[in-house]
VEXZAMI-660213 format. One record per atom (N, C-alpha, C): x, y negated, z negated; residue in one letter; atom name. Coordinates in pm, 1 decimal. Each point is the difference from the previous one (the first is absolute). Layout:
REM VEXZAMI-660213
+----------+----------+----------+------+------+
:       px :       py :       pz : code : site :
+----------+----------+----------+------+------+
:        X :        Y :        Z :    A :   CA :
...
+----------+----------+----------+------+------+
This chain:
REM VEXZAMI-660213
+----------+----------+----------+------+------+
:       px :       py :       pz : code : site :
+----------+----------+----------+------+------+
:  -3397.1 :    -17.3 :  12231.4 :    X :    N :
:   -118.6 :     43.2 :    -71.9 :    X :   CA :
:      7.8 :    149.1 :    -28.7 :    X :    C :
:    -85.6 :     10.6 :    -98.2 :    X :    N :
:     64.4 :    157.2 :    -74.5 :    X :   CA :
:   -176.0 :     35.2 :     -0.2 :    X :    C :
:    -67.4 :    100.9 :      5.4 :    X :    N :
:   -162.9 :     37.7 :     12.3 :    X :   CA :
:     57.2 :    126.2 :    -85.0 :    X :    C :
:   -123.4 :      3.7 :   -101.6 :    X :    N :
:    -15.7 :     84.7 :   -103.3 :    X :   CA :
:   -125.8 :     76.0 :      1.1 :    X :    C :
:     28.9 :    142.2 :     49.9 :    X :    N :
:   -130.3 :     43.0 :     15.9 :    X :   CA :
:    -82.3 :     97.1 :   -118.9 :    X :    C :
:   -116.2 :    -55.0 :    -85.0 :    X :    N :
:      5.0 :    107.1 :    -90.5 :    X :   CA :
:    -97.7 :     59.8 :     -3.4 :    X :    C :
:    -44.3 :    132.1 :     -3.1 :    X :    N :
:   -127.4 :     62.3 :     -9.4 :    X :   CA :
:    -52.1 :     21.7 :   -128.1 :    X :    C :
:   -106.8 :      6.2 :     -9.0 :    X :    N :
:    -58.7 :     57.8 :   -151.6 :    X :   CA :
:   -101.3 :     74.5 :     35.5 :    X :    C :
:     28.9 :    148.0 :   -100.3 :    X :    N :
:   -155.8 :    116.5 :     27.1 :    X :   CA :
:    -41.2 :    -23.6 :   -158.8 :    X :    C :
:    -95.6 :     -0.7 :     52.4 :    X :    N :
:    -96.4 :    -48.6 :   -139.2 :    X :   CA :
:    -68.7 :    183.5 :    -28.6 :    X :    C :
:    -16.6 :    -17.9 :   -129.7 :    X :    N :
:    -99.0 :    133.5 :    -73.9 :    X :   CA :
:   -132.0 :     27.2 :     59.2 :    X :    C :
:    -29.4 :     54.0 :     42.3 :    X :    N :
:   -117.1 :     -8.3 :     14.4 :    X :   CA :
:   -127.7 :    -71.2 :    -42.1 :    X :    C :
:   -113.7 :    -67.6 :    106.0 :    X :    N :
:    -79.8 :   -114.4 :    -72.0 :    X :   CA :
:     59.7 :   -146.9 :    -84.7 :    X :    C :
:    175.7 :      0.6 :     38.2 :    X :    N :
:     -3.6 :    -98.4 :    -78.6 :    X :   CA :
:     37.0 :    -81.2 :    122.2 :    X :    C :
:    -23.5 :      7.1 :    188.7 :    X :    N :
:     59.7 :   -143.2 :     56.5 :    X :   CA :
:   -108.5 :   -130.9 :    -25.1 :    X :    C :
:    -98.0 :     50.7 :    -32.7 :    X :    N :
:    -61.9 :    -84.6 :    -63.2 :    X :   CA :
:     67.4 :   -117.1 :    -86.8 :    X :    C :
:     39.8 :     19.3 :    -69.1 :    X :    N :
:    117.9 :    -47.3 :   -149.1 :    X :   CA :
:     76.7 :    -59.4 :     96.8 :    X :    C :
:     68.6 :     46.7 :     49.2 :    X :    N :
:    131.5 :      4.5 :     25.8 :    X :   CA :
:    -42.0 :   -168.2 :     79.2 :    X :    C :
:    -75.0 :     28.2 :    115.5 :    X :    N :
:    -55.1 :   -113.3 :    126.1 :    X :   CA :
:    -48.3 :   -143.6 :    -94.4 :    X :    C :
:    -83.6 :     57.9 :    -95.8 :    X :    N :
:    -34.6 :   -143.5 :    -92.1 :    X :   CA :
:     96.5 :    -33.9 :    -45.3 :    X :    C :
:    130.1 :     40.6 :    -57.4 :    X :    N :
:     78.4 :    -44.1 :   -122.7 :    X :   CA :
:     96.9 :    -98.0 :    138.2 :    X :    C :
:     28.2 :     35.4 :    188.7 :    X :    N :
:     75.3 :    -47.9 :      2.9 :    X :   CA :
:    -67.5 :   -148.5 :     73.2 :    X :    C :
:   -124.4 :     60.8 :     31.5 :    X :    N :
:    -65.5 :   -139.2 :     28.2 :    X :   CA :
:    -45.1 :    -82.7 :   -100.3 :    X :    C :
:    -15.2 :    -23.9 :   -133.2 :    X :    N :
:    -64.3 :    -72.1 :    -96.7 :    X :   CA :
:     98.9 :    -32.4 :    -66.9 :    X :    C :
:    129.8 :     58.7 :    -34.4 :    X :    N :
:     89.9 :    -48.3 :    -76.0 :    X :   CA :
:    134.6 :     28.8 :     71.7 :    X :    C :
:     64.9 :     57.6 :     63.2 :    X :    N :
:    153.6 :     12.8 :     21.1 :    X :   CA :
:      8.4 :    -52.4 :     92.1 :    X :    C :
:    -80.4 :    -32.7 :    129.5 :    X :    N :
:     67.9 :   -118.3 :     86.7 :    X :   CA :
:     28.2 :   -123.1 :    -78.8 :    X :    C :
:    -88.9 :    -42.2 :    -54.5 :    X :    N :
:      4.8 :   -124.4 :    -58.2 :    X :   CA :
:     93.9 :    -37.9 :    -99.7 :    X :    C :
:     64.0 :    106.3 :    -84.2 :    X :    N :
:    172.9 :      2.9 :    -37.4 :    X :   CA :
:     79.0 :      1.7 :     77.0 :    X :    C :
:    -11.6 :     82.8 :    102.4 :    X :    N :
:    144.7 :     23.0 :    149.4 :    X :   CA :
:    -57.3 :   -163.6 :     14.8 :    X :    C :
:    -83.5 :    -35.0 :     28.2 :    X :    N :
:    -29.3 :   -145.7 :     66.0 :    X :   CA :
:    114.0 :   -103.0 :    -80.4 :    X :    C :
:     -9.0 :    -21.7 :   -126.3 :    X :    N :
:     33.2 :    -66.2 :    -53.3 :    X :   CA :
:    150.9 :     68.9 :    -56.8 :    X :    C :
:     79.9 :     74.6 :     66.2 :    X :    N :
:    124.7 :     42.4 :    -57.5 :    X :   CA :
:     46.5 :    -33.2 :    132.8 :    X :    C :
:    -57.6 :    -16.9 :     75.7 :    X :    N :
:     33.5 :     15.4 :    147.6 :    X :   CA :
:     87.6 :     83.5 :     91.3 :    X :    C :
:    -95.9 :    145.1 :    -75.9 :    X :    N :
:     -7.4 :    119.7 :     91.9 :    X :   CA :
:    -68.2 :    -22.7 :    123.3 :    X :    C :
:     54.0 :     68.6 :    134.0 :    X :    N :
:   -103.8 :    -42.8 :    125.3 :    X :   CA :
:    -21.3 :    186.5 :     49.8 :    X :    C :
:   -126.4 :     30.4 :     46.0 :    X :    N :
:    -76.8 :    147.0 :     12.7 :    X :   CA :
:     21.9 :    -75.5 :    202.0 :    X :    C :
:      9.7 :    109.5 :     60.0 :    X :    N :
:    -32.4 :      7.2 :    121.5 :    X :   CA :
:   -126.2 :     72.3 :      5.2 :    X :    C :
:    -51.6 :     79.1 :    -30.4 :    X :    N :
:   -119.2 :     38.9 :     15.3 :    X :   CA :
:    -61.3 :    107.6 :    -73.1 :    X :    C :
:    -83.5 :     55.4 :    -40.5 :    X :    N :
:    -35.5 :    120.2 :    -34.2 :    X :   CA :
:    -70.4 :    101.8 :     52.5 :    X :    C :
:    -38.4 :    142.9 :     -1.1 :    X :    N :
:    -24.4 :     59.2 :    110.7 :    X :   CA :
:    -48.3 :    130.6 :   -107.3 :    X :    C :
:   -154.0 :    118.9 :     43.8 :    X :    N :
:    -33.5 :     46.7 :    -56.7 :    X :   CA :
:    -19.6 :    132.2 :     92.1 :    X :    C :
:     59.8 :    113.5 :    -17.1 :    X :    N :
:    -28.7 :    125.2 :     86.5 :    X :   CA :
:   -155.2 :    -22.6 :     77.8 :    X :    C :
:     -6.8 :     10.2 :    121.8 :    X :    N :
:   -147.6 :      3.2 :     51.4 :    X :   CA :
:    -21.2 :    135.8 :     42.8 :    X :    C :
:    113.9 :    103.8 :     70.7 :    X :    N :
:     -0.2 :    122.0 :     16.7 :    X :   CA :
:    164.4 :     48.5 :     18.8 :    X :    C :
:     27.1 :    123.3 :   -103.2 :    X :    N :
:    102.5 :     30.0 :    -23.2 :    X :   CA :
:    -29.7 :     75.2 :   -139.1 :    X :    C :
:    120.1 :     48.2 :     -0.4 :    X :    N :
:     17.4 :    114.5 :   -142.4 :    X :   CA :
:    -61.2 :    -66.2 :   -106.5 :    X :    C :
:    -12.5 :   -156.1 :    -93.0 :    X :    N :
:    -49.0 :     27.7 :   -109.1 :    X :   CA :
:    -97.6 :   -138.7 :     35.6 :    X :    C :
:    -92.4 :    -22.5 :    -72.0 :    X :    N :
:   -105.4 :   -110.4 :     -8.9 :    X :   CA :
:     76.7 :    -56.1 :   -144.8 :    X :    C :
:     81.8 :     16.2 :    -81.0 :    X :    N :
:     36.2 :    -12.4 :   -134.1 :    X :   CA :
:    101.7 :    -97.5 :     20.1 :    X :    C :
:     93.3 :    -69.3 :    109.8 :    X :    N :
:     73.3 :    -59.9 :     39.8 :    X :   CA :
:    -57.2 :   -158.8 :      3.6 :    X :    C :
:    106.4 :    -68.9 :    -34.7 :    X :    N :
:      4.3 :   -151.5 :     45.4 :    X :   CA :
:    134.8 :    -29.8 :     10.8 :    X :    C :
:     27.3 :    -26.2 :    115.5 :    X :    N :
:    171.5 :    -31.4 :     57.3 :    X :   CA :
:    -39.1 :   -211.2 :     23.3 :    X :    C :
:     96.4 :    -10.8 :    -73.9 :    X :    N :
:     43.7 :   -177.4 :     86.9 :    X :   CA :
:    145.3 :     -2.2 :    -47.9 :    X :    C :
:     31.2 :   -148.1 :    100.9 :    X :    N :
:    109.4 :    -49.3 :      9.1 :    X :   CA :
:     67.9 :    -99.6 :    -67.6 :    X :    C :
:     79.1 :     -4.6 :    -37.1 :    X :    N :
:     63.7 :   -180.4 :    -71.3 :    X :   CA :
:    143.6 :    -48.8 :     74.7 :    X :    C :
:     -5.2 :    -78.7 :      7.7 :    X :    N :
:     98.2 :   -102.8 :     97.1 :    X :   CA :
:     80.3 :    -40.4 :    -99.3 :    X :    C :
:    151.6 :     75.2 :      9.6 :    X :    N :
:     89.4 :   -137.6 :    -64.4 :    X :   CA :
:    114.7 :    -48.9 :     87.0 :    X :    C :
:     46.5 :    -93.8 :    -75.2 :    X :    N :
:    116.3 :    -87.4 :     76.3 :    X :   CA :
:    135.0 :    110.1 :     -6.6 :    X :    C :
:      9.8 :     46.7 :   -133.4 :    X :    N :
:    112.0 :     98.0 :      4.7 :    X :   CA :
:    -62.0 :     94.8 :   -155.5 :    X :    C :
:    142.5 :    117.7 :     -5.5 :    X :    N :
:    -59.6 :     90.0 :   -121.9 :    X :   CA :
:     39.7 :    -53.9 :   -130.8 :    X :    C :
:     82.0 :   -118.4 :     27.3 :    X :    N :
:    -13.2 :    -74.3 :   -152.1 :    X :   CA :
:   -102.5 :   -118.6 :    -40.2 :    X :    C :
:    -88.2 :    -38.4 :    133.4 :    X :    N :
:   -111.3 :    -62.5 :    -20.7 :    X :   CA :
:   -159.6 :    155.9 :    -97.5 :    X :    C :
:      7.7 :     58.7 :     67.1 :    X :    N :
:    -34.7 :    116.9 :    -16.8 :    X :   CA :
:     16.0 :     70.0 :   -164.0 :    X :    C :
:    160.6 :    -23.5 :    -58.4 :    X :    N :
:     20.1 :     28.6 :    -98.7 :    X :   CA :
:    -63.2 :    -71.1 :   -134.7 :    X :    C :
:    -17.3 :   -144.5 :     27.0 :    X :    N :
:    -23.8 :    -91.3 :    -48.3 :    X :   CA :
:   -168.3 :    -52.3 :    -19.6 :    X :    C :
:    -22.4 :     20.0 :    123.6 :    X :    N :
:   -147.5 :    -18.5 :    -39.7 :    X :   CA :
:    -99.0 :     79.4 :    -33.7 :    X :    C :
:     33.5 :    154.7 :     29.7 :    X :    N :
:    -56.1 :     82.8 :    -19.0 :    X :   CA :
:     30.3 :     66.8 :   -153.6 :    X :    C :
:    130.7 :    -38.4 :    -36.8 :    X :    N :
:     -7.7 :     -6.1 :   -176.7 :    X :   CA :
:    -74.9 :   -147.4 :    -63.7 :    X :    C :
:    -11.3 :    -56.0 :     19.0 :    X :    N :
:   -106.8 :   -155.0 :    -37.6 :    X :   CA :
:   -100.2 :     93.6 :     30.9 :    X :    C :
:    -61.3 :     21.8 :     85.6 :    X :    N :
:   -104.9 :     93.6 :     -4.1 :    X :   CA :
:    -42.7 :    145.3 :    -59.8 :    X :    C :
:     50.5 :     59.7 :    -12.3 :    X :    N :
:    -20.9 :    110.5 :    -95.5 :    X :   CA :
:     11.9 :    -48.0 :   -175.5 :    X :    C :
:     72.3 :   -114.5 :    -15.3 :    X :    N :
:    -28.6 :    -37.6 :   -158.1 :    X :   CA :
:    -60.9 :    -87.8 :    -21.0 :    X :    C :
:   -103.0 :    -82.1 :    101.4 :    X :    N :
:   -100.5 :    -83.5 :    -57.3 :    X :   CA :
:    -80.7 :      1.1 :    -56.0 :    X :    C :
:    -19.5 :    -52.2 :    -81.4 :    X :    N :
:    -97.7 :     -5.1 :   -117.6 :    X :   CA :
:   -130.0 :     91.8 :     55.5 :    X :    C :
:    -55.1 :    -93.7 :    102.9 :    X :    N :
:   -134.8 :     -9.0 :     80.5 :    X :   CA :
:      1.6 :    117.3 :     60.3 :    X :    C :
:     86.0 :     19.3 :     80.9 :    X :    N :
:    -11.6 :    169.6 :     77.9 :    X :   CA :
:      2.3 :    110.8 :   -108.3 :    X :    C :
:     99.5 :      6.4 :    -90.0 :    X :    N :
:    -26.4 :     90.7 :   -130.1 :    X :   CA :
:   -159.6 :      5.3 :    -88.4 :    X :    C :
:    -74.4 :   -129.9 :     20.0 :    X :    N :
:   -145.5 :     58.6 :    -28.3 :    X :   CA :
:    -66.9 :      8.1 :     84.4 :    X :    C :
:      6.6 :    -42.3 :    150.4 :    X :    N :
:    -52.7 :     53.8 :     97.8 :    X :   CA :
:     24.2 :    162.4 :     25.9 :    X :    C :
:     90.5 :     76.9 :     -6.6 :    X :    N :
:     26.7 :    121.7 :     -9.0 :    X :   CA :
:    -81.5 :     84.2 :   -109.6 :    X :    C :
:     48.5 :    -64.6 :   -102.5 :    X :    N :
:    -25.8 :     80.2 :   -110.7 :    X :   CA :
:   -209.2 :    -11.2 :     -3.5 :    X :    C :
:    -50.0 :   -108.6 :     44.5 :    X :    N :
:   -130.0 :    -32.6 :    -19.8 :    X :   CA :
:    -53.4 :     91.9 :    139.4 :    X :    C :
:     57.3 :     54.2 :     99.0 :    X :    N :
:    -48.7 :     41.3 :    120.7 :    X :   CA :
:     26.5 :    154.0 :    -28.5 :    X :    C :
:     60.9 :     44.6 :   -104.4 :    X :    N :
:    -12.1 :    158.8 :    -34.1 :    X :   CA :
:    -74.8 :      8.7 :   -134.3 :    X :    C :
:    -89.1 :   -110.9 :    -54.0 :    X :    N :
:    -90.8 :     50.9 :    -71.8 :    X :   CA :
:    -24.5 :    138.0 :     10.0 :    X :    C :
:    -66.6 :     53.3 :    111.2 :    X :    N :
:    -98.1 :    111.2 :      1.2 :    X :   CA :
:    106.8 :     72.7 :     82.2 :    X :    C :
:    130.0 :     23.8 :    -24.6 :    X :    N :
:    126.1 :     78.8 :     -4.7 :    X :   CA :
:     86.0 :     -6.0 :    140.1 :    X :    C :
:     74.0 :     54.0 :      3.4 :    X :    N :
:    114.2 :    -25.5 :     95.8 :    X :   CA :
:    -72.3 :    -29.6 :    146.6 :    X :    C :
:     65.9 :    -63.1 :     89.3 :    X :    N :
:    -26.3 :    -22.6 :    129.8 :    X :   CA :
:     88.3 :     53.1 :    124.9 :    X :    C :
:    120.4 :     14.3 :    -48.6 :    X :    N :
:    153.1 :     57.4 :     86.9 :    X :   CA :
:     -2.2 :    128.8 :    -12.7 :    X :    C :
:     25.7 :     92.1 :     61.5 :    X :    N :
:     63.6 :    156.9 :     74.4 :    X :   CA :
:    174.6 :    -35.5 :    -32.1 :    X :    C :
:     29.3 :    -89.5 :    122.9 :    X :    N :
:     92.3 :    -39.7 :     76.9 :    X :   CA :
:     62.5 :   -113.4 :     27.5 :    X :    C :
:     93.7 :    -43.0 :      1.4 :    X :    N :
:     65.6 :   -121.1 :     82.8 :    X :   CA :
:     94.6 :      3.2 :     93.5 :    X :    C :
:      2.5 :    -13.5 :    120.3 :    X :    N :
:    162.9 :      8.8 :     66.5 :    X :   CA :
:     46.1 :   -136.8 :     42.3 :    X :    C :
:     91.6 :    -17.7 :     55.4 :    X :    N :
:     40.8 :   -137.3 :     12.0 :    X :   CA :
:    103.3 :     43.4 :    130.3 :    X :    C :
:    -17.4 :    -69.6 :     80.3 :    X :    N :
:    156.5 :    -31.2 :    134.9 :    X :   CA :
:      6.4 :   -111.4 :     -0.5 :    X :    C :
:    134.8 :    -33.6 :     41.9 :    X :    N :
:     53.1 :   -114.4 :     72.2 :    X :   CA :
:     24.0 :      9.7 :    106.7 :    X :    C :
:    -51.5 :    -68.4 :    101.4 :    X :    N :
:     21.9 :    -38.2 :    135.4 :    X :   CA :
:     93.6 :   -100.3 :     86.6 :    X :    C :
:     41.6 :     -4.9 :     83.9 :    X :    N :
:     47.5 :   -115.7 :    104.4 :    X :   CA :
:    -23.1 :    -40.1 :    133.1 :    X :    C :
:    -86.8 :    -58.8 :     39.5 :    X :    N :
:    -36.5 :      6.7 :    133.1 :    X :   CA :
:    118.0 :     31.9 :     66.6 :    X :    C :
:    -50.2 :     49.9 :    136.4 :    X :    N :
:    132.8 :     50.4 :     68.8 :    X :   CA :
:      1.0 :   -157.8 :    159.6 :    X :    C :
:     94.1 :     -1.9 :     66.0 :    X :    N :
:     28.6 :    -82.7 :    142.5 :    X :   CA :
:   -117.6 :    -57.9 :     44.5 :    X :    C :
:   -116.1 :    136.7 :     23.7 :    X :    N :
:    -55.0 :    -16.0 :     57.5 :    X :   CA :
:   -159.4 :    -21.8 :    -36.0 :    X :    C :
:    -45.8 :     16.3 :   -130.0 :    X :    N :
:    -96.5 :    -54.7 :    -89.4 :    X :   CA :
:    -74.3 :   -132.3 :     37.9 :    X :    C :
:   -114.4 :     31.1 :    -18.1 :    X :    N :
:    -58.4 :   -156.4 :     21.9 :    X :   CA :
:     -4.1 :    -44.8 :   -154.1 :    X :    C :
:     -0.4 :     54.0 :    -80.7 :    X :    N :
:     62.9 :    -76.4 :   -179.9 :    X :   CA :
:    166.7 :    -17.5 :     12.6 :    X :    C :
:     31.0 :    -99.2 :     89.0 :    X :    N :
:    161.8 :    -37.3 :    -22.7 :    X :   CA :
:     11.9 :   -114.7 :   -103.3 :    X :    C :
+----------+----------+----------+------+------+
């Protein structure tokens, strides 16, 4: 298993945006491309309140390669995006890691 960790700092006033677009429409594409999220997670105290970090689980980085291009050119996520910056951008930032649990991990 390969864990993909990605953060996003949103513009100011927009995690608003950001939280609706992934609960009302982009799980429900990862659902059906069969992307899998380990969890999501929102600064409670720390340097920025502008943060939303989660995880995605793959089998390997060519599962990864594959579904995550099916996903960036779907129809549906391309007007989910484009319809969720109506009232203008939502992203700062993106970073992305790849992970590997190590021996001793309780995610083996």
């Amino acid at each position: 298993m390969i864990y993909e960790l990605r953060t996003y700092r949103t513009l100011p006033d927009r995690m608003p945006a950001l939280l609706k677009r992934f609960e009302t429409r982009t799980l429900k594409i990862w659902q059906r491309l069969g992307i899998r999220q380990l969890g999501f997670w929102r600064t409670t105290v720390g340097p920025s309140h502008l943060e939303l970090v989660y995880i995605l689980v793959w089998e390997s980085l060519a599962e990864r390669e594959r579904l995550w291009g099916s996903f960036v050119a779907d129809p549906e996520w391309l007007e989910a995006a484009a319809a969720s910056e109506v009232d203008g951008p939502i992203l700062a930032n993106i970073s992305s890691s790849f992970m590997s649990p190590t021996s001793f991990s309780a995610l083996q």
